[in-house]
N, C-alpha and C positions, 0 to 999 in steps of 0.2 A: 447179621446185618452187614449188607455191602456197601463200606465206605468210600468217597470218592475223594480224593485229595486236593481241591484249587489253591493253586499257590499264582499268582502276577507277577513276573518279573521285568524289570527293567533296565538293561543292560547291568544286569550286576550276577555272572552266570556261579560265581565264587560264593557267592551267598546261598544258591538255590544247590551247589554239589554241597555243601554242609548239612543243608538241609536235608536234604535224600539220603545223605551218609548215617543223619540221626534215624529217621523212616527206618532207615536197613536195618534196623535194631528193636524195632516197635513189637512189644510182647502180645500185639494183637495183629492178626495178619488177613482180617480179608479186608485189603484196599486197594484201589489203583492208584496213582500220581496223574495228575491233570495240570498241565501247565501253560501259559497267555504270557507269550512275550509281547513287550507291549512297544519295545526298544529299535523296531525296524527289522528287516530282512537277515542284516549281516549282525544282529546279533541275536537274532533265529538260527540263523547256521551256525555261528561260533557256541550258543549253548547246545544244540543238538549234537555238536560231534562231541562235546567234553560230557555227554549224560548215556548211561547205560537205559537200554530197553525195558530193560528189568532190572527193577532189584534182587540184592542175593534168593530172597524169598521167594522170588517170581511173579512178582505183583508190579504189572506192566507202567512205562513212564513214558507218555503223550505229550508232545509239545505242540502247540500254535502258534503260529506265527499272525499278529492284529495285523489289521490292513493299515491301521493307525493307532497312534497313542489312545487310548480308550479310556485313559484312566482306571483309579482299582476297580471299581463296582462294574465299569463294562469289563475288565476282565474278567473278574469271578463270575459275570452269568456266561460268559463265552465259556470258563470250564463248566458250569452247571449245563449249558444246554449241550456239553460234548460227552456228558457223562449221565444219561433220562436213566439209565435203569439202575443206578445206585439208591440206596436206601436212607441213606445222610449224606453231607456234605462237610467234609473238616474245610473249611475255609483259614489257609495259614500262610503267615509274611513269610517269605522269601528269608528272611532275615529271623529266625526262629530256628532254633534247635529242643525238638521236643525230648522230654525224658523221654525212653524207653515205655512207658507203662503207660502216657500221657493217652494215647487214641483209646486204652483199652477201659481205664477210668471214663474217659467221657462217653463211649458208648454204653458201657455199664450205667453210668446213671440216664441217659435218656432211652436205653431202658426200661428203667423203671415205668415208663409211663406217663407221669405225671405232668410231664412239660415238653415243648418242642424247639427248643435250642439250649444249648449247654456252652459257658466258659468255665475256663478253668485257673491259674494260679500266672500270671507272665510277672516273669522276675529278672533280673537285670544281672549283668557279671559281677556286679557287688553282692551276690545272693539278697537283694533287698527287693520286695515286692514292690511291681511296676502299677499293677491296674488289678484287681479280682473282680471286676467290673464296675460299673459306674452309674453316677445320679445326672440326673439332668436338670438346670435348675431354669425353668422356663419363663420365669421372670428377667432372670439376668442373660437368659442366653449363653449357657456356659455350663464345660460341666465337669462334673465332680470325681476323682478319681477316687475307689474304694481299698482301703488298704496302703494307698501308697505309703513306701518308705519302711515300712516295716518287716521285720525278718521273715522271709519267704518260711524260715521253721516253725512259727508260732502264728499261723493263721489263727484267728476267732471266729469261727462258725456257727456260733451260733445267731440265729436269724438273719445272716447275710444275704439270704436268696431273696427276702423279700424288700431289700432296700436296692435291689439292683434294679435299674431301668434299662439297661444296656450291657452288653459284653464286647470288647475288645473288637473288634475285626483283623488282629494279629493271630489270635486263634479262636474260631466257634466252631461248634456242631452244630448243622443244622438241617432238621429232620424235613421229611419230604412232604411230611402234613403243615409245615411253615412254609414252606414254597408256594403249597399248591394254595392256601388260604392266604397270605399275605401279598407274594407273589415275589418279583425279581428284586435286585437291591436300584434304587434309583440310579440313573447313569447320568443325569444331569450336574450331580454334584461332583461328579470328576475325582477327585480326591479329598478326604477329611470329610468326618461326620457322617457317610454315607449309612455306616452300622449302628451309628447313632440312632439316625430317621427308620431304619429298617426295623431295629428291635420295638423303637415306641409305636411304631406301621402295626406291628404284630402285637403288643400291648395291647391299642384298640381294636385287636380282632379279636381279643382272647385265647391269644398264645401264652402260655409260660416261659419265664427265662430262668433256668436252671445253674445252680453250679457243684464244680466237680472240684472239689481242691485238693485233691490229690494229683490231678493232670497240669501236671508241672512245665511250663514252655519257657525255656530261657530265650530274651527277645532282648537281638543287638541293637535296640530302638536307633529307627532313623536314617537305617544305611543307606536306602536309595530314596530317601525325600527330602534326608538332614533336617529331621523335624525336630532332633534333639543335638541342635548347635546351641550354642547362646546367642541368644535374642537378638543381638546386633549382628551377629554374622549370618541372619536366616535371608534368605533370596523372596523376590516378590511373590513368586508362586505361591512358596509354602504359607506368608501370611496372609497374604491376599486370600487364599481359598481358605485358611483357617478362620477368620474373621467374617467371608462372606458365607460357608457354608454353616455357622452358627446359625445367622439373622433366618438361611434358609429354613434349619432345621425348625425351629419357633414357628417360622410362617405357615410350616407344611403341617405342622404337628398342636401347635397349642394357637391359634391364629387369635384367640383371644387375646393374649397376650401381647403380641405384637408392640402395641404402640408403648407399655412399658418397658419392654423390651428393646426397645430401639435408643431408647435413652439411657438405659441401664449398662449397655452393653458398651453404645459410646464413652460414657464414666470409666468404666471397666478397661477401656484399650487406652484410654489416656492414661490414667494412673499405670498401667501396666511399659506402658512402652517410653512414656518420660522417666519412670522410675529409672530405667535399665538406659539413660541413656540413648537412647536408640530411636534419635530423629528420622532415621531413612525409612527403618522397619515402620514408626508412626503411619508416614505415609502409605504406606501399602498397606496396612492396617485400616488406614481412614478413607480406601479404594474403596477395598474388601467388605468394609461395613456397609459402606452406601449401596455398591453391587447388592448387596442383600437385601437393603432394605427397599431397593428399587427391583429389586424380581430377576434380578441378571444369572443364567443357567448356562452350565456347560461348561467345553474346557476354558481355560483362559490362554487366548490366540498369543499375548505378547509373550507371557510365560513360556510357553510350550518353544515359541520362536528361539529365544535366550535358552532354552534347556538345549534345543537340538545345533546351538551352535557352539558347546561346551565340550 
């Protein structure tokens, strides 16, 4: 099984040499490296001259350069459509350093057969588990992380695979019969939530979501979205698009839902954002939500503006 590697980067080329450094190590070896700088020209050039062709193993490393910020989801299909004859797709952050054994576990279990995308175990530098996938809770528009907090050594496996509605978009496999049956990840959602909408996309088509926990990804959460500041120092984007691409994910996926939804969620961002203090975040929060509930897609032009003058 030929693996194809899509990693997104945005000017953060320090992140993505760790990342290839872990790869170089990977006790499984038929893969290529596929990489969507999403940061501009001159930080297309600045990562391309600090990345090897090849890894020690000889398993080739392709950079892109976006025409524009695309956000994650238009970048992984930019590496997905630069890489047609692979067999899977490890979709992995930039910001991830996979065990050694991490690719060779998840191809082994999807594999097996039985399902068409596979996550695995993301764990934090506190050896404490980050996500082994997650619930979605379609009333409240919000969703549920599996495992968090708990000692990355002491997983409980048993009947995990079937409470998962989602895996990470920090690390999945995913097979070429989800591709072709589900189809690309949405590009409207920009960032947040996009693997959210994808995996429950693939739910109702009768895909399976697999997990591998034994494929271990240690994930520096947050380095190029700062999704894991505290609450009060998070920037408009990151909440704005957290808040609005929830109300999206409900609308696109449980549309039933919706109108409780819309209420539950607002409850939800109040209590969350006066708890912490965090009047300014409120408001971008209380953009974010309405953008959702009012159908608003794509990147967010003020955002982007304020990112590319930092």
């Amino acid at each position: 099984m030929h693996v194809a590697v899509a990693i997104v980067g945005f000017r953060n080329s320090g992140d993505i040499i760790a990342c290839l450094g872990a790869l170089s190590r990977a006790t499984y070896a038929d893969f290529e490296v596929v990489i969507c700088e999403n940061g501009g020209e001159h930080s297309y050039r600045s990562l391309v001259a600090a990345l090897p062709a090849r890894l020690p193993g000889g398993q080739p490393v392709r950079t892109i350069c976006a025409a524009e910020n695309l956000g994650y989801a238009g970048g992984v299909n930019v590496c997905v459509r630069a890489s047609p004859h692979a067999d899977a797709w490890w979709i992995l952050n930039p910001d991830t350093v996979p065990d050694s054994t991490a690719l060779e576990y998840l191809v082994q279990r999807l594999r097996a057969g039985d399902c068409e995308l596979v996550g695995g175990i993301l764990y934090g530098t506190n050896g404490r588990i980050q996500t082994l996938g997650g619930r979605w809770r379609p009333w409240l528009a919000r969703a549920e992380a599996i495992g968090r907090g708990q000692s990355a050594d002491r997983v409980p496996l048993q009947s995990l695979e079937r409470l998962i509605d989602f895996v990470s978009g920090a690390s999945m496999l995913v097979s070429r019969r989800f591709l072709d049956v589900v189809g690309p990840m949405r590009e409207d959602y920009f960032l947040y939530c996009e693997e959210v909408e994808w995996c429950l996309r693939g739910h109702a088509h009768g895909m399976r979501i697999a997990l591998a926990p034994n494929a271990r990804v240690l994930h520096h959460q947050g380095s190029t979205t700062g999704s894991a500041l505290p609450v009060r120092r998070r920037s408009w984007m990151q909440v704005y698009l957290d808040e609005r691409n929830k109300m999206l994910v409900t609308r696109d996926c449980f549309p039933s839902h919706i109108t409780v939804a819309i209420s539950a969620a607002l409850l939800l961002l109040l209590i969350r954002y006066t708890r912490h203090t965090a009047i300014r975040q409120l408001s971008f929060a209380l953009q974010g939500w309405w953008a959702g509930v009012t159908d608003r897609r794509g990147p967010p032009s003020i955002g982007l503006r304020r990112e590319s003058n930092t």
